[in-house]
C-alpha positions as CSV (number, residue, x, y, z in Angstrom):
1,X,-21.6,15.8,19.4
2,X,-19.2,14.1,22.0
3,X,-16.4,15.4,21.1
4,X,-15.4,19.5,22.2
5,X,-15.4,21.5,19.3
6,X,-12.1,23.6,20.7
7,X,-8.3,22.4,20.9
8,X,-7.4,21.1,24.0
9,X,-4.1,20.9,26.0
10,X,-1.6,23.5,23.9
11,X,1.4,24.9,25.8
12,X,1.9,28.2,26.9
13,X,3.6,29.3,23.6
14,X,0.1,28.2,21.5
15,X,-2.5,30.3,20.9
16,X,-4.7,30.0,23.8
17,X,-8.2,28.5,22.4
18,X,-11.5,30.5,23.6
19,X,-15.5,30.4,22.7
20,X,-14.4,33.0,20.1
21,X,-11.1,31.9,19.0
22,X,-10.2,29.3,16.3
23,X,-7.8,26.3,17.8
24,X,-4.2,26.5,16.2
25,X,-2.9,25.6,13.2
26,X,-2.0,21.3,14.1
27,X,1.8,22.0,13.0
28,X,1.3,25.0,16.2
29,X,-0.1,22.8,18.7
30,X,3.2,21.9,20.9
31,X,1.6,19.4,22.2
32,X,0.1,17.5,19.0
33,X,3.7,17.8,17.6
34,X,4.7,15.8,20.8
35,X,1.8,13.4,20.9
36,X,2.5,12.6,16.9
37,X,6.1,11.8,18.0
38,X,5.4,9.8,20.9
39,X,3.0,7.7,18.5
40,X,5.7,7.4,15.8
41,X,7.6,5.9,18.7
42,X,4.7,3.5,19.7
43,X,4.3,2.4,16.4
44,X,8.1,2.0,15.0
45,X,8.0,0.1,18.6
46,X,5.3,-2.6,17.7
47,X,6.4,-3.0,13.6
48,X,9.9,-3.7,15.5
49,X,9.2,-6.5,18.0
50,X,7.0,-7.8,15.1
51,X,9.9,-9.1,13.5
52,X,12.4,-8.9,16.4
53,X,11.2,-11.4,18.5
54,X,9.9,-14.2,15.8
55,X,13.7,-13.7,14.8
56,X,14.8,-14.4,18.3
57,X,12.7,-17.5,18.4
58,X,13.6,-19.0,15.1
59,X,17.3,-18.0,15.9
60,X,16.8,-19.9,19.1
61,X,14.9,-22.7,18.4
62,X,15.4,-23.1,14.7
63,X,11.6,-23.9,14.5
64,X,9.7,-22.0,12.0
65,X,6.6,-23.7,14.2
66,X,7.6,-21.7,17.5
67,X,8.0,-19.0,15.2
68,X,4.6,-19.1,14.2
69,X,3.1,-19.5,17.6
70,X,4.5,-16.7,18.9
71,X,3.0,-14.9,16.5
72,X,-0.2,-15.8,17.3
73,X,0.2,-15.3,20.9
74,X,0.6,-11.9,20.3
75,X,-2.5,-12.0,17.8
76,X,-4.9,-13.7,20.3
77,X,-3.7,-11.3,23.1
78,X,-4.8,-8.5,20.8
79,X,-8.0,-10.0,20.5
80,X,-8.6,-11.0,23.7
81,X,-7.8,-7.6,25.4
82,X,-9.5,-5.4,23.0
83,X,-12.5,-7.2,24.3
84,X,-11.6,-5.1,27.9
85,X,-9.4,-2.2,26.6
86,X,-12.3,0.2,25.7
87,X,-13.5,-0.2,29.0
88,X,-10.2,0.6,30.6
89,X,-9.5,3.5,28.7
90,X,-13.1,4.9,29.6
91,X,-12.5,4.5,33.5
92,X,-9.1,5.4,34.0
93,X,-7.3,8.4,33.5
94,X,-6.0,8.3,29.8
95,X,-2.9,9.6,30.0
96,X,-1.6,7.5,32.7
97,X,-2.8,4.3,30.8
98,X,-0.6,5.5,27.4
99,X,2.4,5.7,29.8
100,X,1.4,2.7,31.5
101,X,1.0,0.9,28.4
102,X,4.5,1.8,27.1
103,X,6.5,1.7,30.2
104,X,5.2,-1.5,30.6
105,X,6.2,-2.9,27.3
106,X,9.7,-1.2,27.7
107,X,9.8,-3.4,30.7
108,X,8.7,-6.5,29.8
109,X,11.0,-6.5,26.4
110,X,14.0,-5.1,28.4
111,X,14.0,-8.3,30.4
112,X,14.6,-10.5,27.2
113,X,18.1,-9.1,26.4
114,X,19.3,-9.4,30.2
115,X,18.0,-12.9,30.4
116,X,19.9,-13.6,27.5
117,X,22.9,-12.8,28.8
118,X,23.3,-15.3,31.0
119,X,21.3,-18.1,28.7
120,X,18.3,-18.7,26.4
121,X,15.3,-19.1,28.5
122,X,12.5,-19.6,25.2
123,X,10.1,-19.6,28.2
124,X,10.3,-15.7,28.8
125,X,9.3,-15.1,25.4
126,X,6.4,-17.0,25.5
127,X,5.4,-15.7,28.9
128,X,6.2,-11.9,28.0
129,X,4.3,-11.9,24.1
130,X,0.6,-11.9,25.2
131,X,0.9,-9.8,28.0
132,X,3.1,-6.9,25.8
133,X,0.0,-7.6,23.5
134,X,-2.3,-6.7,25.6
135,X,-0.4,-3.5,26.6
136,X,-0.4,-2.7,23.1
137,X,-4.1,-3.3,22.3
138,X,-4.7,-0.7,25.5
139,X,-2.4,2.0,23.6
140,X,-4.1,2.2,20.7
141,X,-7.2,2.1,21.7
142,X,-6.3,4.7,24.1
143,X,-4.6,6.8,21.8
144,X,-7.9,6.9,19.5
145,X,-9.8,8.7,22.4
146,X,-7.3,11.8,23.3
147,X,-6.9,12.6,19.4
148,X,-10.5,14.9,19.9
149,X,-8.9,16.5,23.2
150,X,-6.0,17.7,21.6
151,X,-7.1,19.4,18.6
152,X,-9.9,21.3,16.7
153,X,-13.1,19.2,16.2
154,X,-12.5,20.1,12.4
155,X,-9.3,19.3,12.7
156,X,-9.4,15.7,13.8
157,X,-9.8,14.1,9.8
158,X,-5.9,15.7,9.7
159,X,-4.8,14.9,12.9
160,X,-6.1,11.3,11.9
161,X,-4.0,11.2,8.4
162,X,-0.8,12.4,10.4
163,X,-1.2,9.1,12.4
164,X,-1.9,7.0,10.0
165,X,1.1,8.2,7.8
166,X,2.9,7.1,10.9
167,X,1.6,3.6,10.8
168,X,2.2,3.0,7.5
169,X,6.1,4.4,7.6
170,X,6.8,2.4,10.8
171,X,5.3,-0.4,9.0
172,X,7.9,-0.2,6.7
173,X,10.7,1.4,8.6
174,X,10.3,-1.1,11.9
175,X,10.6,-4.5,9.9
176,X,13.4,-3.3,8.3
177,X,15.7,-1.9,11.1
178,X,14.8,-5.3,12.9
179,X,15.6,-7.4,10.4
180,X,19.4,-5.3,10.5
181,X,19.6,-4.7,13.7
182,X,19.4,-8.8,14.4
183,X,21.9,-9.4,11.2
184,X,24.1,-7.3,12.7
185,X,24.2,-7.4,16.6
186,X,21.7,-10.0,17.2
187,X,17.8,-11.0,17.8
188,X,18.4,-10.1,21.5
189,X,20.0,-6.8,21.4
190,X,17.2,-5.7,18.9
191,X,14.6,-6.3,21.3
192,X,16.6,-4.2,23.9
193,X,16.7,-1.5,21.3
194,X,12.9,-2.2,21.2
195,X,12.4,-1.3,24.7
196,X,13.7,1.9,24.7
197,X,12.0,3.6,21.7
198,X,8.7,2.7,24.3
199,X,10.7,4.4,27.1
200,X,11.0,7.4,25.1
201,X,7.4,7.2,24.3
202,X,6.3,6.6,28.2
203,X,8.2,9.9,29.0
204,X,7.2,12.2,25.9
205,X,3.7,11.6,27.1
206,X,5.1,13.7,30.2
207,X,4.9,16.6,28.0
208,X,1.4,16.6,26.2
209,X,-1.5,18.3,27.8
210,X,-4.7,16.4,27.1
211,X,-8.1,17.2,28.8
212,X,-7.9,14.2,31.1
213,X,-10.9,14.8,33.1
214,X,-14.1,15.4,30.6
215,X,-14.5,12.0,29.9
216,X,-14.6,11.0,33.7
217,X,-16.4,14.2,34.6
218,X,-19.4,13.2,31.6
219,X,-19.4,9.5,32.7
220,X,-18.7,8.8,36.2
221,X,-22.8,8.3,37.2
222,X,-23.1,6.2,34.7
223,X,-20.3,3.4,35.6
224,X,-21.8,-0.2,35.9
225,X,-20.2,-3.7,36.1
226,X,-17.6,-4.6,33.4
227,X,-20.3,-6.4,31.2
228,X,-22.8,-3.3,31.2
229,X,-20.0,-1.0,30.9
230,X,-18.6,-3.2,27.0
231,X,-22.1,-3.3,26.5
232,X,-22.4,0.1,25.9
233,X,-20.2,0.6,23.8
234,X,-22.2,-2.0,21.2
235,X,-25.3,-0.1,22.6
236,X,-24.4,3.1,20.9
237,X,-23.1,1.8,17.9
238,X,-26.6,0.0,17.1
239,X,-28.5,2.9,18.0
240,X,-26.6,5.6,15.9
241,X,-27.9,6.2,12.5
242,X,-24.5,6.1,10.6
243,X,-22.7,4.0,12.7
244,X,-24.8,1.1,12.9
245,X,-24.8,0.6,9.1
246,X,-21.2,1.7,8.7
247,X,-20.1,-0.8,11.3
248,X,-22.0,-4.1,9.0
249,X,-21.0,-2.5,5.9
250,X,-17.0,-2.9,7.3
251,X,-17.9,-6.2,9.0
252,X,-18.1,-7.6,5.2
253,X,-15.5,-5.4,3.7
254,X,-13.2,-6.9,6.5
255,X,-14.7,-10.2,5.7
256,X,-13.8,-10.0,1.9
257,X,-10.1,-8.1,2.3
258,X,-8.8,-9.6,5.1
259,X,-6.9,-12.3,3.1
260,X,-6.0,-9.7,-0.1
261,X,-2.1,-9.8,0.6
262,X,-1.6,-13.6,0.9
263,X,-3.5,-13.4,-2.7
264,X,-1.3,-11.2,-4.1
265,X,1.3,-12.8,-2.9
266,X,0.6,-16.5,-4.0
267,X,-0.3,-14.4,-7.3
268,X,3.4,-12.9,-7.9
269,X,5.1,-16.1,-6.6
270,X,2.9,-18.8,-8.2
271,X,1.0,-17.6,-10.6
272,X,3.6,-15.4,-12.1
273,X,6.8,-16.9,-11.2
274,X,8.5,-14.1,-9.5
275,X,10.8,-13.6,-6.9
276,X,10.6,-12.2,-3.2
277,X,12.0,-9.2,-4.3
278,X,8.6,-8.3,-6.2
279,X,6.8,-9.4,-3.3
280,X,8.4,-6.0,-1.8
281,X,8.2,-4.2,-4.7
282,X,4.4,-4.7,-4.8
283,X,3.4,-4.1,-1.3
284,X,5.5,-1.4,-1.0
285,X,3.4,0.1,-3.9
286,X,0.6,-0.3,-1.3
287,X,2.1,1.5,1.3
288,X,2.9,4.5,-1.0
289,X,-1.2,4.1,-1.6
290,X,-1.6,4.3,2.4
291,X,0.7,7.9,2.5
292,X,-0.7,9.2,-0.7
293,X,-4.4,8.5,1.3
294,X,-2.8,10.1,4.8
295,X,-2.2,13.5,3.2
296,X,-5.0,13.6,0.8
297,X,-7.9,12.7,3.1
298,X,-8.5,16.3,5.0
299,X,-8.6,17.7,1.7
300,X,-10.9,15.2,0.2
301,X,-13.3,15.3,3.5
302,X,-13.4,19.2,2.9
303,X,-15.1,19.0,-0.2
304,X,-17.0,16.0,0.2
305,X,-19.6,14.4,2.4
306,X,-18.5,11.6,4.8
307,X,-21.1,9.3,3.1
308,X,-19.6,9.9,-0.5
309,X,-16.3,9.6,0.7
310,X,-16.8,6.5,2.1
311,X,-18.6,4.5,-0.1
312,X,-16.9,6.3,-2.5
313,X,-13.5,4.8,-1.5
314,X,-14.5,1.4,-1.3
315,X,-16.1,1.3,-4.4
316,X,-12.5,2.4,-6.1
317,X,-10.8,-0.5,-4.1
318,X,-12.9,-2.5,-5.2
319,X,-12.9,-1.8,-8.8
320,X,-9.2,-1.7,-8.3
321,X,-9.1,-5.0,-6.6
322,X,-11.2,-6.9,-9.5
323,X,-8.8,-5.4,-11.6
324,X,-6.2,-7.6,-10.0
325,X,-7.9,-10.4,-11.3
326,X,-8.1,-9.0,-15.3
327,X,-4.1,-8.8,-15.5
328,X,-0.8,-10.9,-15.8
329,X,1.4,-7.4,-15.6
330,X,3.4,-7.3,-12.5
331,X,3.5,-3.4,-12.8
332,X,-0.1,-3.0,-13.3
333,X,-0.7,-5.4,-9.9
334,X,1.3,-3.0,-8.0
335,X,0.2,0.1,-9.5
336,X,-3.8,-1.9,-8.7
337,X,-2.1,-2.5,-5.0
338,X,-1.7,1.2,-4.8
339,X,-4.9,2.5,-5.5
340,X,-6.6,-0.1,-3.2
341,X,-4.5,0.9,0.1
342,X,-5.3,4.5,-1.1
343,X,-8.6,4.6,-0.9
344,X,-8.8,2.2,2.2
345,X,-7.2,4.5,4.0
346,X,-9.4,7.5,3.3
347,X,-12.1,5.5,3.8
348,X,-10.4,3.9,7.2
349,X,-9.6,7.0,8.1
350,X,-12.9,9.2,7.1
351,X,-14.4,6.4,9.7
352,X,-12.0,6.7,12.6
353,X,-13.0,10.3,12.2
354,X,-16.6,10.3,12.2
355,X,-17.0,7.9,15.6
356,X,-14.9,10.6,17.1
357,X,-16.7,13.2,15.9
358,X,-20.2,11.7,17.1
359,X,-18.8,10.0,19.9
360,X,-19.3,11.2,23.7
361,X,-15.8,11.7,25.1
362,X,-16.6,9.3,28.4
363,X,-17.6,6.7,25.7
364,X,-15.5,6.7,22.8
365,X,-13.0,3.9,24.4
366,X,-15.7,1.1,24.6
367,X,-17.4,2.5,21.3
368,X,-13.8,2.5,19.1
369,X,-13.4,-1.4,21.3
370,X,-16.5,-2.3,20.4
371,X,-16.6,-1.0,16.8
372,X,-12.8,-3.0,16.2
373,X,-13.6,-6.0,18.0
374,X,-16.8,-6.4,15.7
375,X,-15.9,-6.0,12.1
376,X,-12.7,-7.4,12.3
377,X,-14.2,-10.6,14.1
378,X,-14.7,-12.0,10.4
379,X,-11.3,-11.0,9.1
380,X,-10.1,-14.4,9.7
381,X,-12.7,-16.5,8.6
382,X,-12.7,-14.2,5.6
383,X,-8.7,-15.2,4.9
384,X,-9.7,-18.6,4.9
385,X,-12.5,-18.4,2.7
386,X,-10.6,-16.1,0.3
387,X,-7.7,-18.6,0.3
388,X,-9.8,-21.9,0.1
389,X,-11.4,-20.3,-3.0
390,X,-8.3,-19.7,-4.8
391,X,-7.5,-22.9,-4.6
392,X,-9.9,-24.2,-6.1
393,X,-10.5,-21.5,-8.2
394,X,-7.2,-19.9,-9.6
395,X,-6.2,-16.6,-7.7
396,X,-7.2,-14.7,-10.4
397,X,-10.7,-15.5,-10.8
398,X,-11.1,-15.1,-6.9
399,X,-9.7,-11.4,-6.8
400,X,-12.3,-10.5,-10.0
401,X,-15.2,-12.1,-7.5
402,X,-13.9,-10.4,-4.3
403,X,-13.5,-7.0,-6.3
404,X,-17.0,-7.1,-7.1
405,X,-18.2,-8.3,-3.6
406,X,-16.3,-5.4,-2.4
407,X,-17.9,-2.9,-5.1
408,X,-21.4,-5.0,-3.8
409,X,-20.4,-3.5,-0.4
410,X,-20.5,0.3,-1.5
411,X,-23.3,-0.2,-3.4
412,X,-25.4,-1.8,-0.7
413,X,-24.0,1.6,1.5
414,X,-25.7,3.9,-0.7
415,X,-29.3,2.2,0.3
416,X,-28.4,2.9,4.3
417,X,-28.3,6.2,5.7
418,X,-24.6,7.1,4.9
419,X,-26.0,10.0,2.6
420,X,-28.5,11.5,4.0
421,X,-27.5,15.3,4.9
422,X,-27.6,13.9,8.5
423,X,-23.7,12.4,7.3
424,X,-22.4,15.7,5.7
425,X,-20.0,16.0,7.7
């Protein structure tokens, strides 16, 4: 196993962890408490300058096209770095690159409101939106490979639900501070705001202790060019007996999911006639479903094999997804929405999990690249196929045929090694 089954970097006030000692309770580990803050931080800082600076374009411009192509500036950037990022975050010292990664972003978003005090240079934003993408692709992948050096190797499952729960509540908290934050002071002044929740974050990594040297220390003699060095991250997902079927199996649930919430939402507008404000309703439903699945999936992981839990948990979505398709009832859409977020994200997060569990420390940045880079390659592909077909199919029939394409999915899982004893745990 790559990761160290002991805690890693607690403060002189934790329980100090030993061959014979069990690591700390996570709520006692100073310096997970500090890490989960500084990636609240992080995370309210991205969900913010989501909205932030498309406002600050479209307030600008007036050009819902500009506002669309910074948008994908920042989505290509992601792409295009995570291509790199693992590889980075494998050769560097880790917690110089998470401080790196934010500082950076604090600086390049703090230079929008001072230019815009003296006039509206549109230019900067497009100059500074791929590269604070590409800062932000080398955080989290970054962040994925210090979660095994700062807690329990049972542990991690937890540590991964906390930070997820963080995800999904900056999802919802960031858009909306934005969006009042702009009403109220301005686009501008929102970005500035923006920079300093990842100034905040730059310095609380000051005060986390991660074991920054095991993952040099394993893989220094094996360093090769760039290309070798990506490669291997591929390398050992092919080669592993769970991981290599895990990461197809996601390639097609990506494929079939990616383009679920413009479905949903053509459904409740269209379909049903209803207005914005059920939009919210609805995907906030699914965001309950993502907290509900943050606190539930150590427990669930306990008692239940990986393989079980994960085909397990797509099945459910799917079922719960071809549902969608049976019903007309606004409630029972959201309450549908729910369940499928829910057991995404114990299955997303079972998976995180298990390739840091079974993951060498001095690769688990190129392995986590690798394994995002290549089953989310079909995600948008899969949004336009999802979309074409409802429009020539009725949105309803599509959802009952990508439900049970999904459910196809888990199915197909149980005939690849995901149960064997081998995947216990």
């Amino acid at each position: 196993m790559g990761p160290q089954e002991r805690a890693e970097g607690h403060d002189e006030g934790d329980v100090q962890d030993t061959d014979a000692a069990a690591p700390p309770q996570l709520w006692r580990n100073r310096s997970y408490r500090t890490f989960l803050g500084v990636q609240t931080l992080s995370a309210l800082g991205d969900s913010f300058s989501h909205v932030a600076l498309p406002l600050l374009v479209l307030h600008t411009t007036g050009s819902v096209l500009q506002m669309g192509l910074v948008t994908a500036l920042a989505g290509v950037a992601a792409i295009v770095s995570g291509l790199f990022a693992g590889v980075i975050a494998d050769r560097f010292d880790r917690r110089r690159l998470l401080m790196l990664a934010d500082g950076a972003r604090c600086l390049l978003y703090l230079l929008i409101p001072l230019a815009w005090l003296s006039g509206e240079p549109i230019w900067l934003v497009y100059a500074i939106v791929p590269i604070a993408g590409c800062f932000s692709m080398l955080f989290q992948v970054t962040y994925v490979t210090v979660v095994p050096s700062l807690v329990g190797h049972d542990q991690i499952t937890k540590a991964n639900g906390h930070l997820f729960a963080t995800y999904a509540a900056a999802g919802v908290a960031g858009p909306a501070l934005a969006g009042f934050v702009a009403a109220s002071a301005g686009p501008a002044t929102a970005i500035g705001i923006d920079a300093v929740t990842f100034a905040v974050s730059a310095i609380g990594i000051l005060f986390v202790r991660f074991d920054a040297t095991s993952h040099r220390e394993e893989g220094g003699a094996r360093r090769g060019g760039v290309r070798e060095e990506f490669l291997a991250g591929a390398k050992f997902l092919w080669s592993h007996p769970l991981l290599r079927p895990l990461t197809l199996l996601l390639s097609f649930f990506t494929f079939l999911t990616y383009g679920l919430t413009d479905l949903v939402i053509y459904l409740i507008k269209h379909e049903l006639d209803r207005p914005d404000t059920t939009v919210g309703y609805v995907l906030t439903a699914g965001t309950i479903g993502s907290f509900i699945a943050a606190s539930a999936v150590a427990r669930i992981r306990e008692r239940l094999t990986f393989g079980v839990v994960w085909i397990g948990g797509v099945a459910l979505a799917g079922l719960a997804i071809a549902g969608i398709g049976l019903t007309r009832s606004v409630p029972v859409v959201g309450a549908l929405m729910l369940i499928t977020a829910m057991c995404s994200g114990v299955s997303g997060i079972s998976s995180m999990s298990l390739r840091q569990e079974v993951t060498p420390s001095h690769l688990l940045g190129r392995v986590t690249s690798s394994f995002w880079t290549i089953h989310t390659a079909l995600g948008p592909l899969g949004a336009g196929a999802v979309t074409a077909a409802a429009a020539g199919l009725g949105v309803l029939t599509t959802c009952l045929l990508v439900g049970l394409a999904v459910l196809a999915v888990a199915l197909t899982g149980t005939l690849t090694g995901l149960l064997r004893p081998a995947a216990a745990k």
